[in-house]
C-alpha positions as CSV (number, residue, x, y, z in Angstrom):
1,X,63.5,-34.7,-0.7
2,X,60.4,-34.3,1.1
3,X,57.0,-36.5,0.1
4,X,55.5,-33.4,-0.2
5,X,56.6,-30.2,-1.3
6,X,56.7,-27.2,0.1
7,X,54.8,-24.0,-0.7
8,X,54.4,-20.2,-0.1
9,X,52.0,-20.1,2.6
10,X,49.1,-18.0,2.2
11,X,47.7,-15.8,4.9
12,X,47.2,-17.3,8.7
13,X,44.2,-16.2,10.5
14,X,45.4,-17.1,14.2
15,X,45.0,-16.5,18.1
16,X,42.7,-17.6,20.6
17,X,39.2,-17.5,20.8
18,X,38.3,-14.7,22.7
19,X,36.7,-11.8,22.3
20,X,40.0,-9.7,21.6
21,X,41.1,-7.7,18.6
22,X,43.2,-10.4,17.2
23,X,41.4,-13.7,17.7
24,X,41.7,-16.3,15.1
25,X,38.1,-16.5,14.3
26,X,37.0,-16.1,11.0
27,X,34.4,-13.8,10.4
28,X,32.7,-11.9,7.2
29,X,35.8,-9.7,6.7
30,X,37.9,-12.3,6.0
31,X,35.0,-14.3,3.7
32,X,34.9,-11.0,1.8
33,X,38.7,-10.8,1.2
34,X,38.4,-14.1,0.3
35,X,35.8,-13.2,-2.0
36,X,33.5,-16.0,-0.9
37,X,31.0,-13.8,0.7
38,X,27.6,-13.7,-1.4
39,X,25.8,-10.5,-1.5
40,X,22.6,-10.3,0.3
41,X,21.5,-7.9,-3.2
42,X,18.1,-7.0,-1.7
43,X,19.1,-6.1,1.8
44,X,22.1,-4.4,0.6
45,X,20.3,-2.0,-2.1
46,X,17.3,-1.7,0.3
47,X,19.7,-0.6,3.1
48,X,21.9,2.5,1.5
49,X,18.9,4.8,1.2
50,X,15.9,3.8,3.1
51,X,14.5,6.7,3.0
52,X,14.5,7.2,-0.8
53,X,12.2,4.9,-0.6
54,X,10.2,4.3,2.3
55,X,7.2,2.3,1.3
56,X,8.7,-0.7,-0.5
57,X,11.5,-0.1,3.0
58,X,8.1,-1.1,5.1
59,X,6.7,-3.4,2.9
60,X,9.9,-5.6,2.7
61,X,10.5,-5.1,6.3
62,X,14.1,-4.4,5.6
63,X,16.8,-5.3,8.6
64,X,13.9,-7.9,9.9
65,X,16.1,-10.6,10.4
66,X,18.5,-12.2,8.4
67,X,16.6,-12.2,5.0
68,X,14.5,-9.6,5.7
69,X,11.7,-11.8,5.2
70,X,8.6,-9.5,5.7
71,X,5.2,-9.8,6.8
72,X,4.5,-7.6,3.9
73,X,6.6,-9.2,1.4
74,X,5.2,-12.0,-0.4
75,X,6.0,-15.2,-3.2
76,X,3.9,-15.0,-6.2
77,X,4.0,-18.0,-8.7
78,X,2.1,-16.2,-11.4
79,X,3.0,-12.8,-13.1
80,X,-0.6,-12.2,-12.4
81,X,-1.4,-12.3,-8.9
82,X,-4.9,-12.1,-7.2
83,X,-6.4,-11.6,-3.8
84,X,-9.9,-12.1,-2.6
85,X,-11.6,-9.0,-1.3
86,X,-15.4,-8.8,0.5
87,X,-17.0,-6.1,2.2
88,X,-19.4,-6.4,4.5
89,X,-23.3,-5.8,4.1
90,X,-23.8,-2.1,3.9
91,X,-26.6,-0.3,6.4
92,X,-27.0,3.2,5.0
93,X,-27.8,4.8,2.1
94,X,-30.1,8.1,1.5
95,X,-33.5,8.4,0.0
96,X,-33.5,9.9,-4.1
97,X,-36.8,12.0,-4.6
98,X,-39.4,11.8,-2.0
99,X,-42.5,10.1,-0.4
100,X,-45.5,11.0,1.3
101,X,-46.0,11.5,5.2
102,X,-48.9,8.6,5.5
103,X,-49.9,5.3,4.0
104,X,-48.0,3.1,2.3
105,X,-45.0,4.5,0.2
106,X,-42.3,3.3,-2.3
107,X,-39.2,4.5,-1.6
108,X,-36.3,5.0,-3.9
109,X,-32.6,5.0,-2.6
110,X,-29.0,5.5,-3.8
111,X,-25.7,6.5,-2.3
112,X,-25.3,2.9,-2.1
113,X,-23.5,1.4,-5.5
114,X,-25.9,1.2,-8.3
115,X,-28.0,-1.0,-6.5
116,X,-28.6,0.9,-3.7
117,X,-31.5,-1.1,-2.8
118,X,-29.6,-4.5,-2.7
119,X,-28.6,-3.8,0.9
120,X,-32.2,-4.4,2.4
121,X,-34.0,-7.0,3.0
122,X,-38.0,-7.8,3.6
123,X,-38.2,-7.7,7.4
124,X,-36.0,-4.9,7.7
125,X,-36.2,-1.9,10.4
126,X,-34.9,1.4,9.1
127,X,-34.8,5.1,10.7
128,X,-35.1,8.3,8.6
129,X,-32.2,10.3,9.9
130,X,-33.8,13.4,10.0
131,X,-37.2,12.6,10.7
132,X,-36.7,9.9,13.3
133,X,-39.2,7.7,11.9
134,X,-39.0,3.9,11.6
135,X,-40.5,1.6,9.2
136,X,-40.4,-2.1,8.0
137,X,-39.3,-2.9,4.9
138,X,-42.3,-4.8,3.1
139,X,-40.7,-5.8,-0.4
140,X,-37.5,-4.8,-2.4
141,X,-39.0,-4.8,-5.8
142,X,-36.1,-3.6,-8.1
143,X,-32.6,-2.5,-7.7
144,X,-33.2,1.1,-6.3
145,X,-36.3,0.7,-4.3
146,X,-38.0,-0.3,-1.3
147,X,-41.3,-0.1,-0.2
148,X,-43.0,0.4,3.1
149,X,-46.7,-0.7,3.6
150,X,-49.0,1.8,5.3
151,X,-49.1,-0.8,8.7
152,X,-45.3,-0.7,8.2
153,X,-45.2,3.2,8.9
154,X,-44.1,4.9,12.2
155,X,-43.2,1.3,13.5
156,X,-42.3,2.5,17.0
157,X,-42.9,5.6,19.2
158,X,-41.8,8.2,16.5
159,X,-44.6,9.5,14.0
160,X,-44.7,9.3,10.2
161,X,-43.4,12.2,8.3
162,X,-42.5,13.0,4.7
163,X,-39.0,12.2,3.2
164,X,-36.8,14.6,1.8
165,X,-34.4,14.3,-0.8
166,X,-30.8,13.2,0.4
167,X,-32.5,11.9,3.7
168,X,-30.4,9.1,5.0
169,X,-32.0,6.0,5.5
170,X,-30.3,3.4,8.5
171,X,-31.0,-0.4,8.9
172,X,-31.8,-0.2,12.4
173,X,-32.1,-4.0,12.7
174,X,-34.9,-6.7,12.1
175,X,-38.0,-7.9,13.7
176,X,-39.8,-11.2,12.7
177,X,-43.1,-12.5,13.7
178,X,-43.3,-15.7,15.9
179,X,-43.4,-19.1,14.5
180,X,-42.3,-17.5,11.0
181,X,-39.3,-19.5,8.7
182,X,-36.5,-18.7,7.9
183,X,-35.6,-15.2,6.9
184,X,-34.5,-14.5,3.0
185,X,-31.0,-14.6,2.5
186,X,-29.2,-11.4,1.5
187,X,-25.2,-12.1,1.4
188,X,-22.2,-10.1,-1.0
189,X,-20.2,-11.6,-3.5
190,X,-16.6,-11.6,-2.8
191,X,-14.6,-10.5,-6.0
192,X,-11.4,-11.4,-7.1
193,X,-8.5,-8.1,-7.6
194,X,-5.6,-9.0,-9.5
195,X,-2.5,-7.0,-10.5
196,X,0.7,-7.7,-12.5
197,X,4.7,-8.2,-11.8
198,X,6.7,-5.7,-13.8
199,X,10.4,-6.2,-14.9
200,X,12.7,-3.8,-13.2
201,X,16.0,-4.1,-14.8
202,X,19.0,-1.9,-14.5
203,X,22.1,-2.0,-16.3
204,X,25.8,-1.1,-15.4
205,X,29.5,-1.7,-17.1
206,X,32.5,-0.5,-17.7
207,X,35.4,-1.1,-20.6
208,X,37.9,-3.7,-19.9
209,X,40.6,-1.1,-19.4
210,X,38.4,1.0,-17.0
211,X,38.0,-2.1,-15.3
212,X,41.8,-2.6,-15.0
213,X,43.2,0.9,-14.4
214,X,43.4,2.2,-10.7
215,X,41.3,4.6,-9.8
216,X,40.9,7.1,-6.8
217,X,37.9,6.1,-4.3
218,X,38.4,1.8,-5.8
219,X,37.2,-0.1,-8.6
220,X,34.4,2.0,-10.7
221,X,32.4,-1.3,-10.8
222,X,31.8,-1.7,-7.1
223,X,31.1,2.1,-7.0
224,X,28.2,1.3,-9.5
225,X,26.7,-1.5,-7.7
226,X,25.8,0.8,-4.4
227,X,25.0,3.6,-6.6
228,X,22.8,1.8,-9.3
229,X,21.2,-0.8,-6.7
230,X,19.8,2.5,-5.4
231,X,18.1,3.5,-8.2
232,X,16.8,0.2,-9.1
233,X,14.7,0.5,-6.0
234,X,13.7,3.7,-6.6
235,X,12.2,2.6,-10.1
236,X,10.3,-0.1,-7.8
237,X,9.3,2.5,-5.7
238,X,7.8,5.2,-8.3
239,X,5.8,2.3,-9.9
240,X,4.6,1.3,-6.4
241,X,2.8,5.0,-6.0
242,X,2.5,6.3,-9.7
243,X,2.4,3.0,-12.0
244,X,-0.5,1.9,-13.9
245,X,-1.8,-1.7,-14.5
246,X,-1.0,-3.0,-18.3
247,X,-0.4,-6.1,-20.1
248,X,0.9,-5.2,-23.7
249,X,2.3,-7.8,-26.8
250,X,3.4,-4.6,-29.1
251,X,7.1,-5.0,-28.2
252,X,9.5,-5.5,-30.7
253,X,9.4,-9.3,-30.2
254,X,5.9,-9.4,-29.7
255,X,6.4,-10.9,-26.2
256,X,4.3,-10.1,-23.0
257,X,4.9,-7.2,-21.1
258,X,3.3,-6.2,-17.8
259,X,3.4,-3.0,-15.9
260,X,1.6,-3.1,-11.8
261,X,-0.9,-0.7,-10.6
262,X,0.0,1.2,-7.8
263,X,-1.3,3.3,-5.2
264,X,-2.4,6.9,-7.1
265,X,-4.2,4.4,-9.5
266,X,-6.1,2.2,-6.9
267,X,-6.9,5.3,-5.2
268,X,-8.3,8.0,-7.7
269,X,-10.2,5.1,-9.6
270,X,-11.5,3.4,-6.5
271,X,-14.0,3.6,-3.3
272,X,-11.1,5.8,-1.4
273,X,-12.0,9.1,0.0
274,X,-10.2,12.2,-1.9
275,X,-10.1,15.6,-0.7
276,X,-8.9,17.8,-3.1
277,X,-8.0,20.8,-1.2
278,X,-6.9,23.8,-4.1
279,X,-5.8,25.8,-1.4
280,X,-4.2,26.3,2.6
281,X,-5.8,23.7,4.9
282,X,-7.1,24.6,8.0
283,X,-7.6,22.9,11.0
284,X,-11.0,21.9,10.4
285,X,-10.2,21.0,6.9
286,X,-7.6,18.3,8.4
287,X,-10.5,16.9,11.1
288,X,-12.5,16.6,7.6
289,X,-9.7,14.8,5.9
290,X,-8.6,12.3,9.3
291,X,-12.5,12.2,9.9
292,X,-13.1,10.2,6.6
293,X,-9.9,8.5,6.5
294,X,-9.9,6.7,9.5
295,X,-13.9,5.5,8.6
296,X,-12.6,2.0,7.9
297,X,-9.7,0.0,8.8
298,X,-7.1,0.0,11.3
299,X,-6.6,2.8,14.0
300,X,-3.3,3.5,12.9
301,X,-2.1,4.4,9.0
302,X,0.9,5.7,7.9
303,X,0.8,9.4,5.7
304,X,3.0,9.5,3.0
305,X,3.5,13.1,2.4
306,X,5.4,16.2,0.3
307,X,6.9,18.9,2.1
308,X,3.9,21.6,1.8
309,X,1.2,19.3,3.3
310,X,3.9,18.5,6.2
311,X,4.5,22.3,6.2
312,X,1.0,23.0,7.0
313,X,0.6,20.0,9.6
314,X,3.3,21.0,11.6
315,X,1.2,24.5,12.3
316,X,-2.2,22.5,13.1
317,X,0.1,19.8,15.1
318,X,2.3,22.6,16.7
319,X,3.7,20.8,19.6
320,X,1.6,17.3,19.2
321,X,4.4,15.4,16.8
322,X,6.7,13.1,18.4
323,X,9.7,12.6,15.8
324,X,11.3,8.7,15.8
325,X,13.7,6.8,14.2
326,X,14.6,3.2,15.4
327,X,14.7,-0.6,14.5
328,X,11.0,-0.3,14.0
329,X,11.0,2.6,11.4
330,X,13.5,0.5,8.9
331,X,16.1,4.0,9.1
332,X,12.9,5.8,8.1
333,X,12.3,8.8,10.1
334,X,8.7,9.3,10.9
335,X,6.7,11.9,13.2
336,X,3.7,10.6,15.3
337,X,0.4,12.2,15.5
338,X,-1.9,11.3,18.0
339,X,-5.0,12.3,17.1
340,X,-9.1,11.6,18.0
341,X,-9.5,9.6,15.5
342,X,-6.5,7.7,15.2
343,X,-2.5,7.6,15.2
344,X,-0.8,8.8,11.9
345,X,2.7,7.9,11.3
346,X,3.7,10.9,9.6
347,X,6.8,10.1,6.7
348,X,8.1,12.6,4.5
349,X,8.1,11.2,0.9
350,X,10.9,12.5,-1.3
351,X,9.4,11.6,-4.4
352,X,6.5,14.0,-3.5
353,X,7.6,17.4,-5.4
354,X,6.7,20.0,-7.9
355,X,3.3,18.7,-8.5
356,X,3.0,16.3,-5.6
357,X,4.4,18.6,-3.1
358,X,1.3,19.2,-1.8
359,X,-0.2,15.8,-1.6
360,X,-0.2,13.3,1.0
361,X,-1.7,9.4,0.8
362,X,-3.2,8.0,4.2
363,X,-2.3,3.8,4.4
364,X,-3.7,0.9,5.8
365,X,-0.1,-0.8,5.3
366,X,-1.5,-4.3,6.0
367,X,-3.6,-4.0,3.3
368,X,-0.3,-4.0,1.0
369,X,2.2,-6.4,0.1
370,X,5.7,-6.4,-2.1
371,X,5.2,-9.5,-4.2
372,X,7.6,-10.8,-6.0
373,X,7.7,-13.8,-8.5
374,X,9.3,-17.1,-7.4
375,X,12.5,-17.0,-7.8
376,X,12.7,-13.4,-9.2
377,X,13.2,-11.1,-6.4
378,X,16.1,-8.4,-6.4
379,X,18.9,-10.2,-8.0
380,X,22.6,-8.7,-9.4
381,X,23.7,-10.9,-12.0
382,X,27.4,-10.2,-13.0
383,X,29.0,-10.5,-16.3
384,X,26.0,-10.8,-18.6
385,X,28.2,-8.8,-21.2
386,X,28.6,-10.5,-24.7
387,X,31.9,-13.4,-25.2
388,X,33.4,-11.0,-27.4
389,X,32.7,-7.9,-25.5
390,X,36.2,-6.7,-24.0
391,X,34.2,-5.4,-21.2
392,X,32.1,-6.1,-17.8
393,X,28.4,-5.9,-17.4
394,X,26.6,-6.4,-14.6
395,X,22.5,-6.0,-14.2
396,X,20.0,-5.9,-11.2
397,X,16.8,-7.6,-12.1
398,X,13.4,-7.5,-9.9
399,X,10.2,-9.2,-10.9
400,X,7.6,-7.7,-8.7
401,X,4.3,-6.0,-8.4
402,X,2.4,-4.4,-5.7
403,X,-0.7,-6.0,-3.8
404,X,-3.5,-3.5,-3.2
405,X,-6.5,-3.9,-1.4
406,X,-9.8,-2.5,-0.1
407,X,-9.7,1.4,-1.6
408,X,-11.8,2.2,0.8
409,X,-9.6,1.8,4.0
410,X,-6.9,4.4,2.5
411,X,-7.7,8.4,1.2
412,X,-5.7,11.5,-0.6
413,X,-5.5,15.1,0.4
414,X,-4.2,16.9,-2.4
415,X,-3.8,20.4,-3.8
416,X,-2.6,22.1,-0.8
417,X,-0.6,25.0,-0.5
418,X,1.5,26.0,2.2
């Protein structure tokens, strides 16, 4: 009798290595039969339907390599994450009343925040828009005005003339005297912008016989993973765009809950530009929209759009859209528009209906990020059913928010009609 005895052998995986059909090297097929294979969950949910949802598709960077480790996709060790945001000194505002053609004159401004007059400085050259004259700021004595001494007036070529109402006022520059001291400082605050991570869960099971049975198209469980993982996202998704920023203790056990702000939010209640359109847009109405929307930020933004606002684009852009899909799109199909005052990646939004059909959101994408809580990103945990359950449960759970930042760099058209 041998030392050892023998066995049924289990399956051989053999042959040379080569890059024929039957070569004995393992690969992920066989770790899968095997069982052995972990699931990738967040690549794998993200990667059925891209285009269900496209925006947390770009912000993860899904198919970037291995992990899909985006620039847009970020760790957050809090469930209350922050960013720093600053804006830079503004130059313009307009003039609220009037003043007089000659002397000295004090001149009160808005258009610029509630203290319009913040922005200037003693020392200051401004032009009246309209009537070409420049002055020198002499003193900023409260929060909304300026004055102007009567040497101060026509300070150049151009000569003195009365202010109007709504007349916009530019910071030209500055002009000191020589041997003077230092200049007064006049620098912003930088402000701190937070937002929350939510809880995403979503549930899935069958009965233990269910489980057992055979069934036509495989296992139900399986079935439920692609089909549920899918909609998981899609909950991530609508609270990405529609989702409001809460922290609430009324649950039943009194714990904390936390919903993120996204995008219709930080838009409508911030410095964005909205055009609310209540009607066809024109060609001139879209130069109006593009005009204001590509005023700050990047030369290129992405516009997330329903079908009648992408209806009425493809008349003005007849013939100027350039359709592509490839590794840089995430599977997202997107249409190109070159236009004067920048490129707009053009994506059709499925979530964008009924109501929303006729609204389309203009992006700075860099100025967003997926953030997820450490160790919390898209996870399926299997078997979380009760001992005693005669059943299988399985759940996806996500603990993430959405970074937002500088409203001004993104705008809404809304309430068109094809």
């Amino acid at each position: 009798m041998p030392k050892y005895p023998y066995y049924t052998e289990p399956t051989h995986d053999r042959g040379g290595i080569t890059d024929a059909s039957e070569n004995g090297a393992r690969d992920t097929v066989i770790s899968n039969a095997e069982g052995r294979l972990k699931l990738d969950v967040a690549d794998k949910i993200f990667l059925l339907k891209p285009t269900m949802h496209p925006l947390v598709t770009f912000l993860t960077n899904v198919g970037k390599g291995a992990k899909s480790a985006g620039l847009l996709k970020k760790v957050a060790i809090n469930p209350e994450f922050g960013w720093i945001e600053d804006y830079p000194n503004g130059r313009y505002a307009k003039v609220s009343g009037t003043y007089l053609a000659s002397g000295g004159v004090t001149i009160t401004v808005s258009g610029a925040g509630s203290s319009s007059a913040y922005i200037f400085t003693v020392g200051d050259v401004i032009m009246n828009a309209r009537t070409g004259e420049r002055m020198l700021v002499a003193t900023v004595p409260t929060s909304t005005t300026i004055t102007v001494a009567a040497t101060g007036r026509a300070f150049g070529t151009t000569a003195a003339a009365a202010g109007a109402d709504s007349d916009g006022i530019y910071i030209v520059g500055n002009a000191n005297e020589e041997n003077s001291g230092a200049r007064n400082m006049n620098t912003t605050r930088s402000a701190k912008e937070t937002n929350y991570t939510q809880i995403f869960k979503t549930t899935i099971g069958v009965s233990g016989t269910e489980d057992s049975v055979e069934t036509y198209g495989g296992k139900d469980i399986p079935y439920l993973r692609g089909k549920y993982g899918t909609q998981h996202v899609e909950d991530i998704e609508r609270a990405f765009w529609f989702g409001e920023k809460k922290y609430d203790t009324n649950g039943t056990q009194g714990k904390a809950r936390r919903t993120t702000g996204g995008i219709e939010e930080f838009i409508t209640a911030g410095n964005s530009y909205v055009q609310n359109q209540g009607g066809s847009l024109t060609a001139p109405d879209m130069n109006t929209f593009l005009r204001e929307g590509f005023s700050h930020g990047s030369t290129t933004k992405t516009l997330f759009a329903g079908g009648q606002l992408i209806q009425a684009i493809n008349e003005i852009a007849r013939g100027q859209l350039q359709t592509k899909m490839d590794s840089n799109t995430y599977g997202v199909e997107i249409s190109k528009w070159t236009t004067t005052f920048g490129t707009v990646n053009i994506v059709h939004h499925p979530f964008f209906v009924e109501d929303f059909a006729g609204s389309g959101y203009l992006l700075d994408l860099e100025c967003f990020a997926y953030r997820y809580l450490k160790g919390r990103d898209t996870t399926l945990k299997t078997n979380v059913q009760a001992n005693d359950l005669d059943g299988v449960v399985d759940q996806y759970i996500t603990e993430c928010g959405l970074e937002r930042k500088q409203a001004p760099r993104h705008a809404l058209l809304k309430g068109v009609v094809a």
